[in-house]
N, CA, C and O of each residue as an XYZ file, in Angstrom:
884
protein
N      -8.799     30.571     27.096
C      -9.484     29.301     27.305
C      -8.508     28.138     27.278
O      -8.647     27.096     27.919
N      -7.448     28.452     26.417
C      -6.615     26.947     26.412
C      -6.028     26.963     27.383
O      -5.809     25.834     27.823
N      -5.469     28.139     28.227
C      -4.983     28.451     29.684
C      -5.714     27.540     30.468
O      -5.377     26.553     31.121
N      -6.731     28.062     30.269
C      -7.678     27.525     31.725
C      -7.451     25.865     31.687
O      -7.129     25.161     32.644
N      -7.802     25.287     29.819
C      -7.815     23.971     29.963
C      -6.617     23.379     29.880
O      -6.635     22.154     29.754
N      -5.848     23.780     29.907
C      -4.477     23.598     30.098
C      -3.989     23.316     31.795
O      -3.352     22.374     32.265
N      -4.327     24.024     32.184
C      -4.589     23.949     33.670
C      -5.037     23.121     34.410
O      -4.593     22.844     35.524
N      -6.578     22.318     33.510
C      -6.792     21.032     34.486
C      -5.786     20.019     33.799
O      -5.584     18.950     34.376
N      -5.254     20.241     32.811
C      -4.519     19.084     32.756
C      -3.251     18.996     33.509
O      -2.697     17.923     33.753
N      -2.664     20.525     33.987
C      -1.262     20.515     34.919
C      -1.391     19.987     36.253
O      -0.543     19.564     37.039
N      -2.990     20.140     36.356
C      -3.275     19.591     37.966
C      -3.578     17.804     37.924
O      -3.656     16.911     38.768
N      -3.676     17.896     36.598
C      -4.299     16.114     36.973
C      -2.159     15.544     36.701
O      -1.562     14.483     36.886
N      -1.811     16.638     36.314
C      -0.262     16.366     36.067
C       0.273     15.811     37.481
O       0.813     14.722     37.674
N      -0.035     16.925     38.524
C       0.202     16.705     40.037
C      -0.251     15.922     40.434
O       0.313     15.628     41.488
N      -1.087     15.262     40.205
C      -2.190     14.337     41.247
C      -1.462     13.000     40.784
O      -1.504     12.096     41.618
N      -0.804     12.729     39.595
C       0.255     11.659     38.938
C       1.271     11.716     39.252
O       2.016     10.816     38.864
N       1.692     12.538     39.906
C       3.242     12.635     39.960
C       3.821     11.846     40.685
O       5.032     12.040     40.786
N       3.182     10.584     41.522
C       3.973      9.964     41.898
C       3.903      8.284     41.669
O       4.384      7.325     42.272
N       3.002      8.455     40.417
C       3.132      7.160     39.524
C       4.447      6.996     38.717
O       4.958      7.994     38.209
N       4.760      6.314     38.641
C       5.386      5.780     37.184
C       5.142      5.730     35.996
O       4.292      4.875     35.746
N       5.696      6.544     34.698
C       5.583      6.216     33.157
C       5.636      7.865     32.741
O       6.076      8.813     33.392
N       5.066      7.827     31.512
C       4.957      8.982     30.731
C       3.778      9.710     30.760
O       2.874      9.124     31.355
N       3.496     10.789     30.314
C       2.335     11.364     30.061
C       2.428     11.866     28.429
O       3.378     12.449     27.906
N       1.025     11.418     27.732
C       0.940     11.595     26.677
C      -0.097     12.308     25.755
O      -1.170     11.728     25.590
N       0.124     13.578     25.099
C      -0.989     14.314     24.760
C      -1.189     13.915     23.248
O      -0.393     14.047     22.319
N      -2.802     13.254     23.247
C      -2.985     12.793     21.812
C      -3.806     14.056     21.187
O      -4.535     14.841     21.792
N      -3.461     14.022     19.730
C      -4.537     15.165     19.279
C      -3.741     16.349     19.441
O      -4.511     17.303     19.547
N      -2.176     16.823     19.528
C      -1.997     17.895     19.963
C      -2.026     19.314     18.817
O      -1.987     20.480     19.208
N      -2.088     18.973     17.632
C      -2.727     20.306     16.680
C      -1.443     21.264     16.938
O      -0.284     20.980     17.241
N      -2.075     22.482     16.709
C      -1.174     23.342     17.116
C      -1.578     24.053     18.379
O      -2.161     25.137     18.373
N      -1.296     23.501     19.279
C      -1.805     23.496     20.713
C      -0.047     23.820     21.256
O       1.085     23.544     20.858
N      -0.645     24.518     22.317
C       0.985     24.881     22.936
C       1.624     24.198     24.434
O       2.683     24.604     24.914
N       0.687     22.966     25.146
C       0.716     22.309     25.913
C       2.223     21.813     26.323
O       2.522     21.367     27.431
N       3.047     21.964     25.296
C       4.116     21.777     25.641
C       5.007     22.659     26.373
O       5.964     22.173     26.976
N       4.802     23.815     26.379
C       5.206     25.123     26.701
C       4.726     25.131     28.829
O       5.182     25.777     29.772
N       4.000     24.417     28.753
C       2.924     24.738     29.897
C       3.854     23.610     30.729
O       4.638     23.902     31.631
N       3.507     21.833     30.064
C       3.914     20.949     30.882
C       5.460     20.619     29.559
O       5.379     20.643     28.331
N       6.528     20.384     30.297
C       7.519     19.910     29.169
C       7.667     18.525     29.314
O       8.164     17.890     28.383
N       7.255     17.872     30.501
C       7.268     16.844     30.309
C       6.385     15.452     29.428
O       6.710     14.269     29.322
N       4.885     16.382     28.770
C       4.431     16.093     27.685
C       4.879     15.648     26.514
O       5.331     16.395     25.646
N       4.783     14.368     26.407
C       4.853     13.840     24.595
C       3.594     14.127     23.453
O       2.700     13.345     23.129
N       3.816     15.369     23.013
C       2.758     15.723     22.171
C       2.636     14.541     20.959
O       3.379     13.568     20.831
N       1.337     14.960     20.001
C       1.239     13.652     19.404
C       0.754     14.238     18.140
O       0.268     15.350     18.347
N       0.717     13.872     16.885
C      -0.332     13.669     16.304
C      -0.386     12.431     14.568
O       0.472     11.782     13.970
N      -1.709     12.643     14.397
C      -1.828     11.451     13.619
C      -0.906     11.150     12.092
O      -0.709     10.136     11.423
N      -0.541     12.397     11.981
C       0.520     12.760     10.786
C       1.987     13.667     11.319
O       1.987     14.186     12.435
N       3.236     13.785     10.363
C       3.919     14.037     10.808
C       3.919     15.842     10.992
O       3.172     16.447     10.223
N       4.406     16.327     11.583
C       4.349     17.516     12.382
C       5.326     17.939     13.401
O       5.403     17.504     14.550
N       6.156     18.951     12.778
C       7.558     19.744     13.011
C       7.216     20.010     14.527
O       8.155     19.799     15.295
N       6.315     20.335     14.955
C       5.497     20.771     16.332
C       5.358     20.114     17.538
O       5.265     20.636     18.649
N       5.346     18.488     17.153
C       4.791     17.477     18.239
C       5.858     16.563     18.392
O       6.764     16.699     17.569
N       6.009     15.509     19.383
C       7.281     14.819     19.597
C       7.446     13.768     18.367
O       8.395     13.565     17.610
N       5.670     12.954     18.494
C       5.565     12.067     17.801
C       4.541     11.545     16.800
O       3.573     12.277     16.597
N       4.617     10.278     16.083
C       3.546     10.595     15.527
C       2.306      9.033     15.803
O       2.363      7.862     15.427
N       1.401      9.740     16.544
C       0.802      8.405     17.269
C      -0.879      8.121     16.662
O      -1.642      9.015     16.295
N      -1.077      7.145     16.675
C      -2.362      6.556     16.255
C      -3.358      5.829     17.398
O      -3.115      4.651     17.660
N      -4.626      6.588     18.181
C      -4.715      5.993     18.993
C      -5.220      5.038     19.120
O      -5.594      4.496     20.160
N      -5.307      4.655     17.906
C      -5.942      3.208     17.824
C      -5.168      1.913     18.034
O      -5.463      0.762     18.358
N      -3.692      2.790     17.613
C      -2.761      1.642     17.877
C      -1.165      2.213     18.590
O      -0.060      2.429     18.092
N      -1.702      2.308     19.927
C      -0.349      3.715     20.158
C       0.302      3.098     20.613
O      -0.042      2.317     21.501
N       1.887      3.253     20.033
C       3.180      3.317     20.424
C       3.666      2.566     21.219
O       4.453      1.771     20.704
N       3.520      2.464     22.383
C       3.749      2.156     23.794
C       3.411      0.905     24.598
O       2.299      0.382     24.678
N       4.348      0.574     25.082
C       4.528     -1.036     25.664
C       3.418     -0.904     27.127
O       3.191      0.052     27.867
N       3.018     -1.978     27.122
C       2.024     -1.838     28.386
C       2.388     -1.682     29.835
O       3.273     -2.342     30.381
N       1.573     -0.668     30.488
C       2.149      0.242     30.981
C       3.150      1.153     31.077
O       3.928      1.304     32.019
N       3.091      1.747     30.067
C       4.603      2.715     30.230
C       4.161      4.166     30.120
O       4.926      5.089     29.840
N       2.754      4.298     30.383
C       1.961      5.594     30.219
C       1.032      5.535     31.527
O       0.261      4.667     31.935
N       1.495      7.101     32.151
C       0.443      7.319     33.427
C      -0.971      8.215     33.454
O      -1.902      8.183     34.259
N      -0.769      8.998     32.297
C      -1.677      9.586     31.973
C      -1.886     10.144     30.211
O      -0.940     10.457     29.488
N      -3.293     10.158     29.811
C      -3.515     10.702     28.696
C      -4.092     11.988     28.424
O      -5.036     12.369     29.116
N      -3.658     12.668     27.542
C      -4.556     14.248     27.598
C      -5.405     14.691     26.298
O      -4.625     15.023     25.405
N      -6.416     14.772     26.007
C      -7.041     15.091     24.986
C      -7.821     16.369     25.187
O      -8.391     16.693     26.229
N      -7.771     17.123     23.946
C      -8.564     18.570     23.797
C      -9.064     18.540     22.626
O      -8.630     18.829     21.511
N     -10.220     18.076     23.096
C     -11.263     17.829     21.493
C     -11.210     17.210     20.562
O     -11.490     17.627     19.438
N     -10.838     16.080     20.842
C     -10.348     14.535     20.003
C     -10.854     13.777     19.940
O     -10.828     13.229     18.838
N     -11.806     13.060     21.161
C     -12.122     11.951     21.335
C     -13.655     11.729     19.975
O     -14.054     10.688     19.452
N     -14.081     12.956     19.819
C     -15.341     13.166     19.287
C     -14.800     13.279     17.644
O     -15.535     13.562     16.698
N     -13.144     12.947     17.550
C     -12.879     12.829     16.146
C     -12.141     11.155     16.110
O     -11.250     11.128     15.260
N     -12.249     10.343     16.542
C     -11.438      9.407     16.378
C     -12.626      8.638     15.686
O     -13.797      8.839     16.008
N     -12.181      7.601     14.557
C     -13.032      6.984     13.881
C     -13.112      5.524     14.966
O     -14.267      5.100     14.995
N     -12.441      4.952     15.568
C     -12.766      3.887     16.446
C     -12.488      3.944     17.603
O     -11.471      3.433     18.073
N     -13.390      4.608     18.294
C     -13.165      5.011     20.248
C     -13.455      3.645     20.975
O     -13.702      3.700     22.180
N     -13.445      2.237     20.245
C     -13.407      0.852     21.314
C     -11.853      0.895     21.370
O     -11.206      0.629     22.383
N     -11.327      1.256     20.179
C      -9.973      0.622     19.780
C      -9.074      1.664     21.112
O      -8.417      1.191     22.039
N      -9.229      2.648     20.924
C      -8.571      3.977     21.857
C      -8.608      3.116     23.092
O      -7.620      2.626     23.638
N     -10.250      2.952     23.585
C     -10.203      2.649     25.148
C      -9.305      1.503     25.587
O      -8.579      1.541     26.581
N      -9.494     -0.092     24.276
C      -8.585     -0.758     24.588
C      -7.834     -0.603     24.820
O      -7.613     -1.028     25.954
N      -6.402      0.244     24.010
C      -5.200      0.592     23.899
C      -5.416      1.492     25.325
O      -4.341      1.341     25.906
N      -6.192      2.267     26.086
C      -6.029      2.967     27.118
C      -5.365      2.164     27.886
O      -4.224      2.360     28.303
N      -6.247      0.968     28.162
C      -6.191     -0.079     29.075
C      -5.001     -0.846     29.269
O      -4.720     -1.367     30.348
N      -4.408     -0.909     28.400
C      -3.015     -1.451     28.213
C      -1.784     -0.767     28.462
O      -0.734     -1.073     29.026
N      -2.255      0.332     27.827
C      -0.717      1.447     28.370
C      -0.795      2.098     29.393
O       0.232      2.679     29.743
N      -2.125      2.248     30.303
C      -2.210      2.701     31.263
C      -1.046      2.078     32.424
O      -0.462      1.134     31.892
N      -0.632      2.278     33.579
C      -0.374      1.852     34.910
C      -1.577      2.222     35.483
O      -2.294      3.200     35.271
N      -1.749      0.734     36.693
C      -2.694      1.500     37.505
C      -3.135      2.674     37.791
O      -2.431      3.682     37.743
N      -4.164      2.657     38.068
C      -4.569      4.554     38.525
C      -4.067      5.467     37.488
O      -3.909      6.585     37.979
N      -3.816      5.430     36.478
C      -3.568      6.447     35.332
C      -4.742      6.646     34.800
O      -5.675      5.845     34.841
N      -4.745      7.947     34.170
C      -5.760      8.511     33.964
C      -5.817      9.135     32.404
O      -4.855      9.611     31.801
N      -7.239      9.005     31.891
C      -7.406      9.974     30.433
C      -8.157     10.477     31.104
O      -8.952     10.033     31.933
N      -7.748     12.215     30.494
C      -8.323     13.399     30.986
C      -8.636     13.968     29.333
O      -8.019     14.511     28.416
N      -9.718     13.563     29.568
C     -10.337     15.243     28.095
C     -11.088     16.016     28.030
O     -11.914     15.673     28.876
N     -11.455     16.986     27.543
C     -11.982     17.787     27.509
C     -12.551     17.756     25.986
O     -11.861     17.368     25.044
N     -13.835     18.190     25.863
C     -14.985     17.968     24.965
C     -16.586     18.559     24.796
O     -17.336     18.888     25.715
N     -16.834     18.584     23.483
C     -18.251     19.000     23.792
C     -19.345     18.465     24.199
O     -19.617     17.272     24.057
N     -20.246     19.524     24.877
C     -21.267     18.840     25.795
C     -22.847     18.516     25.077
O     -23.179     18.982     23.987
N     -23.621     17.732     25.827
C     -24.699     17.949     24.918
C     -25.670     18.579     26.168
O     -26.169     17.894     27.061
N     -25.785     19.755     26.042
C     -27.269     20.604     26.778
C     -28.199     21.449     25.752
O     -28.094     21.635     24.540
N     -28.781     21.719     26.335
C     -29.922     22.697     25.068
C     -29.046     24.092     24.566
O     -29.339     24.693     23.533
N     -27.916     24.503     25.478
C     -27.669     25.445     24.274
C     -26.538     24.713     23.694
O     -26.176     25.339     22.698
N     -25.936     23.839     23.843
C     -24.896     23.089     23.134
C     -25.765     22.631     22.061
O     -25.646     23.262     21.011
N     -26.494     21.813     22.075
C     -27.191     21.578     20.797
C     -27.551     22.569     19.661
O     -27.603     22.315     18.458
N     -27.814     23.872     20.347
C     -27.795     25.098     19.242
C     -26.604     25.456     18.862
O     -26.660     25.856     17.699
N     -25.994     25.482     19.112
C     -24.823     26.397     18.496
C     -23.825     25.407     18.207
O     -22.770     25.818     17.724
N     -24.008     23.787     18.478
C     -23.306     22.952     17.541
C     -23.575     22.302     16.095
O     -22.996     21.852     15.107
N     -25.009     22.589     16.710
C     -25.782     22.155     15.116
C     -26.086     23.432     14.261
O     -26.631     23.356     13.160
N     -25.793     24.322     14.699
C     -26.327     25.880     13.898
C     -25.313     26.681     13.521
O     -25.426     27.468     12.581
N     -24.339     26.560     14.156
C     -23.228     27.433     14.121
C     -21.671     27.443     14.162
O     -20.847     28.357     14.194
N     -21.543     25.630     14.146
C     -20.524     24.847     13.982
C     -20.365     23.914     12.897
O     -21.362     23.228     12.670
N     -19.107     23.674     11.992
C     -19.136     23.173     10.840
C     -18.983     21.697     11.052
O     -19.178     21.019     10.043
N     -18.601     20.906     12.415
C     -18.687     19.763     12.559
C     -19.955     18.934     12.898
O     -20.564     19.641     13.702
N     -20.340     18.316     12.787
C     -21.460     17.411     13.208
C     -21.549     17.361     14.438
O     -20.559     17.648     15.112
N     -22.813     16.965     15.076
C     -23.732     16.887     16.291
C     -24.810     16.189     16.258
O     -25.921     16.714     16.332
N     -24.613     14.862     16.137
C     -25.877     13.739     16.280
C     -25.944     12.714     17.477
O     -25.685     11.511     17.515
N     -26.405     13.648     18.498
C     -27.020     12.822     19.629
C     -27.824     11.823     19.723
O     -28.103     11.224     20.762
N     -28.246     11.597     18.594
C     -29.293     10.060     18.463
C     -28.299      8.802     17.463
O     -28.714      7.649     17.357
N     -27.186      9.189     16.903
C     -26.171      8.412     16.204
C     -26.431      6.920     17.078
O     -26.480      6.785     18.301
N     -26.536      6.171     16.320
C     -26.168      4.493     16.768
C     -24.925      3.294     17.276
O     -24.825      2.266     17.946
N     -24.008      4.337     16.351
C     -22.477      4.088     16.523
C     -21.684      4.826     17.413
O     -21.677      6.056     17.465
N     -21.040      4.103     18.087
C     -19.753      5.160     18.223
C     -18.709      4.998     17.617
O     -17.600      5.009     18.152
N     -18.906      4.843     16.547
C     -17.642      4.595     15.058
C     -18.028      6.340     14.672
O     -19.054      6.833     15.141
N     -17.103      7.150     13.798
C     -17.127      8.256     13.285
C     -16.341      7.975     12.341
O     -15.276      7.379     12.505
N     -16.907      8.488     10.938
C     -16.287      8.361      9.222
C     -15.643      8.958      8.788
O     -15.815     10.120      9.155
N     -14.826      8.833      8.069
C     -13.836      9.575      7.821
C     -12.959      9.185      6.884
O     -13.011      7.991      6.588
N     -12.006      9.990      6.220
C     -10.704      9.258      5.583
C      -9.258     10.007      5.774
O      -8.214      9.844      5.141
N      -9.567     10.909      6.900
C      -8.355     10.961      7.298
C      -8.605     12.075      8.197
O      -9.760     12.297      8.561
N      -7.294     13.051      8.729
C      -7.130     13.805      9.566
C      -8.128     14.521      9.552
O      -8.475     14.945      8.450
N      -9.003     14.936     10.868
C     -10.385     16.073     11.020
C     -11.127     15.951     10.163
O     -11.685     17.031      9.971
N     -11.563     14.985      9.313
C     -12.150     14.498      8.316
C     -13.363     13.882      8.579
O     -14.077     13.553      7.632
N     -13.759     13.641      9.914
C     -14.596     12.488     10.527
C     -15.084     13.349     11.749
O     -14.237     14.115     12.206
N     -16.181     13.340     12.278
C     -16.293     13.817     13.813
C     -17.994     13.442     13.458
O     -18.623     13.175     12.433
N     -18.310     13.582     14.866
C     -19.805     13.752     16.031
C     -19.262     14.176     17.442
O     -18.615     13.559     18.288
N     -19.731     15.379     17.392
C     -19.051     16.314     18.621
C     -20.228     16.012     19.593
O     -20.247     16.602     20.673
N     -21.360     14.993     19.224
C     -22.069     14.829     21.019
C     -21.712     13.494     21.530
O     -22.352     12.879     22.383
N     -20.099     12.896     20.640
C     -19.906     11.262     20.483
C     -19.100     11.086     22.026
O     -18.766      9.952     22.369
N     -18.822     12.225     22.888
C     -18.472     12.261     24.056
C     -19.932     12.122     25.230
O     -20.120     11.405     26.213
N     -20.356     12.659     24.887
C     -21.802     12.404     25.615
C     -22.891     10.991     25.219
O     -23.870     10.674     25.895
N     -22.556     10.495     24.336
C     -23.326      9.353     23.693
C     -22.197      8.393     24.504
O     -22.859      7.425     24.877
N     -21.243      8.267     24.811
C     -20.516      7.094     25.117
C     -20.220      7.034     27.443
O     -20.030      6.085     28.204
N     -20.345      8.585     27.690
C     -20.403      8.572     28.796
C     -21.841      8.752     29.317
O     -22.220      7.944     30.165
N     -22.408      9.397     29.043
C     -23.725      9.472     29.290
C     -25.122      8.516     28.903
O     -25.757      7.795     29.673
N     -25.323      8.727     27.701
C     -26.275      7.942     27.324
C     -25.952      6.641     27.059
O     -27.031      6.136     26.750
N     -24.917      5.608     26.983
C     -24.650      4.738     26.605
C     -23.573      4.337     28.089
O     -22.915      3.323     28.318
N     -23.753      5.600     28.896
C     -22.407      4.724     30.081
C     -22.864      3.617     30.581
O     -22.306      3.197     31.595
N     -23.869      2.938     30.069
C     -24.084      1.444     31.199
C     -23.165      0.212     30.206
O     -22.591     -0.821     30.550
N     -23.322      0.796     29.005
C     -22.636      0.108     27.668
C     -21.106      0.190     27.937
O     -20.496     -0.877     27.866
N     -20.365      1.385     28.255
C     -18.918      1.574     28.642
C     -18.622      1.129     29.636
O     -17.462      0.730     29.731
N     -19.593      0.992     30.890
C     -18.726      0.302     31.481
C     -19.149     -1.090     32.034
O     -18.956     -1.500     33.179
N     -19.755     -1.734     31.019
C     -19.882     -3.383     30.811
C     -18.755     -3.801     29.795
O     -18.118     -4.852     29.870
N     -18.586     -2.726     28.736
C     -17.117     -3.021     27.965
C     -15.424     -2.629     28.515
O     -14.265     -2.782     28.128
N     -16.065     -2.127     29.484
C     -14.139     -1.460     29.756
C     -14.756     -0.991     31.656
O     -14.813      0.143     32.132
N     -15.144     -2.397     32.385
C     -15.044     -2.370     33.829
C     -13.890     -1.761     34.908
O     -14.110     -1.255     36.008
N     -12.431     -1.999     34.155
C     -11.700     -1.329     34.323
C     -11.004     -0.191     34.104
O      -9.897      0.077     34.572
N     -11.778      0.586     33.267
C     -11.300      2.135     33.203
C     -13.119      2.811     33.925
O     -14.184      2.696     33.318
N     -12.960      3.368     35.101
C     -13.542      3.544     35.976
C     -13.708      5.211     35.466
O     -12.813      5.974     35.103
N     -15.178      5.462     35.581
C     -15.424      7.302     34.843
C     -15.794      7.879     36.215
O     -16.866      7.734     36.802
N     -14.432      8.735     36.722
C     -14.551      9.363     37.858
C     -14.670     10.783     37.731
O     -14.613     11.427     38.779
N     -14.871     11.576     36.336
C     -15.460     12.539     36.538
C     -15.999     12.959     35.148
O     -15.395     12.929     34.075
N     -17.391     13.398     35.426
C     -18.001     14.336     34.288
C     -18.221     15.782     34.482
O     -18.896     16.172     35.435
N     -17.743     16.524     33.718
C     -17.845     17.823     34.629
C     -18.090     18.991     33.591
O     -17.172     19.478     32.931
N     -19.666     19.479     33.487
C     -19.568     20.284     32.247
C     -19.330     21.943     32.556
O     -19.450     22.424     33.683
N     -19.082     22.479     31.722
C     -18.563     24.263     32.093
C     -18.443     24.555     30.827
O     -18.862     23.803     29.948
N     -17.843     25.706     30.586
C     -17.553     27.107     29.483
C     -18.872     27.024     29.092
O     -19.556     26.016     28.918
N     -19.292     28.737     28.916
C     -20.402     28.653     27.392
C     -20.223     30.095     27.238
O     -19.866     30.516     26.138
N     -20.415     30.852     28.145
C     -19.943     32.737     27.416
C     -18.536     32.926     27.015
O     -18.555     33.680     26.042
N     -17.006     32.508     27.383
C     -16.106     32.291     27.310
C     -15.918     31.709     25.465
O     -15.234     32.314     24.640
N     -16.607     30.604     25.218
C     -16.467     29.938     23.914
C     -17.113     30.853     22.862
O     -16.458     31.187     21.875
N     -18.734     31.385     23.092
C     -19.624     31.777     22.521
C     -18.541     33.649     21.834
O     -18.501     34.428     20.882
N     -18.096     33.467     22.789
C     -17.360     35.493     22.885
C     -16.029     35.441     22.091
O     -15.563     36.271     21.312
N     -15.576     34.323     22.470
C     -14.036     33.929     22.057
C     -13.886     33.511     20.178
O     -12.971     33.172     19.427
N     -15.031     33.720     20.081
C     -15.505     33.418     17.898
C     -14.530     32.190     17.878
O     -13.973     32.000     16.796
N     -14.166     31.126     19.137
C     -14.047     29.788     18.401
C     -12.637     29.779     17.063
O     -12.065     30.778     16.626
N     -12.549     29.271     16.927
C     -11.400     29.019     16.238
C     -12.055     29.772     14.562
O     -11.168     29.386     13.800
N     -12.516     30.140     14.159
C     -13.552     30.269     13.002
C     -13.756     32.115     12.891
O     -13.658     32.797     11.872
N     -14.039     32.542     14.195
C     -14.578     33.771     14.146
C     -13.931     35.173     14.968
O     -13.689     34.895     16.142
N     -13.682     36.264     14.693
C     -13.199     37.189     15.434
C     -13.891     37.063     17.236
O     -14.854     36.661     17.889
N     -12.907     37.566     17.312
C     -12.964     37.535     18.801
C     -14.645     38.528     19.142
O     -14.928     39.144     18.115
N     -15.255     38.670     19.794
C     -16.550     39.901     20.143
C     -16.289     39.799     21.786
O     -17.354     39.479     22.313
N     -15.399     39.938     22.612
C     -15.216     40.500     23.906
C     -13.215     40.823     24.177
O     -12.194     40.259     23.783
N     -13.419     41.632     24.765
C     -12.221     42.086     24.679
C     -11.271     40.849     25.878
O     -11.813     39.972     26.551
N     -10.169     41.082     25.839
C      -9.071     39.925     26.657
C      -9.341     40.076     28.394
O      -9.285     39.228     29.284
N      -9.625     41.417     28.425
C      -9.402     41.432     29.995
C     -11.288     40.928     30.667
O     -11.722     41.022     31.815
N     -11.866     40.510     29.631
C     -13.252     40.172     30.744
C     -13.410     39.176     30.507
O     -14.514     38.763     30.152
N     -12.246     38.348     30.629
C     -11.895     36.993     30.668
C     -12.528     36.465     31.719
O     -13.401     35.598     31.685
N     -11.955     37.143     32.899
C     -12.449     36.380     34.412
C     -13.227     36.700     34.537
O     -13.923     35.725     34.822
N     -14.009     37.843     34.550
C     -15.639     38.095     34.681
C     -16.047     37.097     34.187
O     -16.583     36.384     35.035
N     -16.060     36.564     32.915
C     -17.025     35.522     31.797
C     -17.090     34.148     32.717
O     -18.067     33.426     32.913
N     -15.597     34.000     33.272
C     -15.399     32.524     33.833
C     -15.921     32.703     34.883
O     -16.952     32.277     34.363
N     -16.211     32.915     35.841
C     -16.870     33.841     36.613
C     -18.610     33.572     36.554
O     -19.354     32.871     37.239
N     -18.808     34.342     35.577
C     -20.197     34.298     35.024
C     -19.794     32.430     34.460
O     -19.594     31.850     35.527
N     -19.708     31.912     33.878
C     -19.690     30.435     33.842
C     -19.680     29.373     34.097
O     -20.085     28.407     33.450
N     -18.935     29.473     35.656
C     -19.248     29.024     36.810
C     -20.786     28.710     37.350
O     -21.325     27.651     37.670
N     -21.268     30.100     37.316
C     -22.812     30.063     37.402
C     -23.318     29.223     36.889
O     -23.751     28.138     37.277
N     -23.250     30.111     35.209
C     -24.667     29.244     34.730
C     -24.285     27.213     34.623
O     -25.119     26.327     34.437
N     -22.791     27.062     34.819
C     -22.596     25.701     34.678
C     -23.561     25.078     35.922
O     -23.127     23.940     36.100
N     -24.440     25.269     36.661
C     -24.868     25.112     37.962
C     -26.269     24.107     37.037
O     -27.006     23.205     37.436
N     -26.152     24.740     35.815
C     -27.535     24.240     35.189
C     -27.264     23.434     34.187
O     -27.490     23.790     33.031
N     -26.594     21.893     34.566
C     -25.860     21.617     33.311
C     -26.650     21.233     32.278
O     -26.170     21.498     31.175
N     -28.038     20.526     32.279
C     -28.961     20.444     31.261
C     -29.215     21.821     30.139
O     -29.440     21.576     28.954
N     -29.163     23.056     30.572
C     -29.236     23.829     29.702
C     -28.040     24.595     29.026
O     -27.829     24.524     27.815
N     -27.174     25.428     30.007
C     -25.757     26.102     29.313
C     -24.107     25.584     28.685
O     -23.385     25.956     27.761
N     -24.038     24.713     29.582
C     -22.833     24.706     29.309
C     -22.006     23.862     27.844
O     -22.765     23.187     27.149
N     -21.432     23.885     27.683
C     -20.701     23.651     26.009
C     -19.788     22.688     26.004
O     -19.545     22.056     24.976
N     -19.164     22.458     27.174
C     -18.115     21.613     27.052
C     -18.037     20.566     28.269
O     -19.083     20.721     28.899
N     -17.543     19.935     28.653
C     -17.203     19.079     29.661
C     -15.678     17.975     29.897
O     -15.087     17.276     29.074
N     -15.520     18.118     30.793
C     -14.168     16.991     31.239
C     -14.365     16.290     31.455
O     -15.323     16.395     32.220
N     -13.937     14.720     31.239
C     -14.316     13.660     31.431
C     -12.950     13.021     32.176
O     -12.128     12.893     31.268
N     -12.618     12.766     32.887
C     -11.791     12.068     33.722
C     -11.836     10.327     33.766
O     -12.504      9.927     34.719
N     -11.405      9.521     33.138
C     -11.367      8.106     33.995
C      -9.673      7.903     34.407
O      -8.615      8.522     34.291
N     -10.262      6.419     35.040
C      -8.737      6.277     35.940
C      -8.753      4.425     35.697
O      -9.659      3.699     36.107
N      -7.849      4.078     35.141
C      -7.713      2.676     35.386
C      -7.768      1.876     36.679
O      -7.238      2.208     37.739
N      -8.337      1.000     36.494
C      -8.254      0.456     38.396
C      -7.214     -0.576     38.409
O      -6.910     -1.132     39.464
């Protein structure tokens, strides 16, 4: 699975390649993204032998414009102030640069198995898009990606006109469900990988009910 999502991020890599600046992966954990793209500045919020640097996206690093693209894998739904992020998007972006993440979705089986069978939170009716916390993975609302593009996108983009949401795109759910998640033994073996994705494709056809996750694409204008 990190292959696969690893993958849309090498392609949104290409589709940049002939901007100007850096590309910067916030949230990078022990994620191996570096291995994939080297030209990635991995990140994270504490220091870590693993990542280039150590960035805060509330207040990141970087002089305006000197970043063409951003990459997140399951972050955005942990940051305690996602106005502060988008600002700072907006600033370090160059034109047409892009945050690409990937995140959980809210459909009817996402709602089960985030609220039933996942140790992070899932409150689709939340008021805020602030998330609490006091420090690293300490804080989350994993439907806080869907509350800010979806149910609240008339709100995002009266606050941030210029970061333009050019794609929502939901997929995985047998792949995640089989894969026991970071938490649980694996229950399908490695090689019916592509069958599953395969089979996921499908049922993503129905995004109100299956799918688990989604990409969210914007692009500065």
């Amino acid at each position: 699975m990190y292959e696969d999502y690893y993958a849309v991020f090498g392609e949104q890599t290409a589709l940049l390649a002939s901007l100007p600046g850096k590309l910067l992966e916030l949230g990078s954990g022990g994620g191996f993204l570096k291995e994939r793209l080297s030209e990635v500045v991995t990140s994270e919020i504490c220091e870590d032998p693993l990542v280039d640097r150590v960035v805060d996206a509330g207040h990141l690093p970087f002089g305006d414009r000197e970043l063409k693209g951003i990459f997140m894998l399951n972050v955005l739904h942990h940051l305690p102030d996602p106005m502060a992020f988008f600002k700072e998007a907006l600033r370090s972006l160059v034109s047409r640069g892009r945050v690409v993440m990937i995140e959980p979705y809210n459909s009817w089986l996402g709602r089960i198995v985030f609220k039933k069978a996942h140790h992070e939170p899932f409150d689709e009716n939340a008021s805020s898009w602030s998330v609490q916390g006091s420090g690293r993975l300490t804080g989350s609302n994993q439907a806080l990606p869907w509350i800010i593009f979806s149910r609240d996108r008339t709100l995002f983009e009266t606050h941030f006109p210029d970061l333009q949401i050019r794609v929502i795109q939901p997929h995985t759910v047998t792949r995640y469900l089989l894969s026991g998640g970071l938490s649980w033994r694996e229950m399908a073996p490695s090689f019916t990988h592509s069958a599953l994705k395969q089979l996921d494709l499908f049922l993503s056809r129905s995004p109100r009910i299956f799918p688990l996750f989604q990409t969210i694409i914007l692009e500065k204008r």
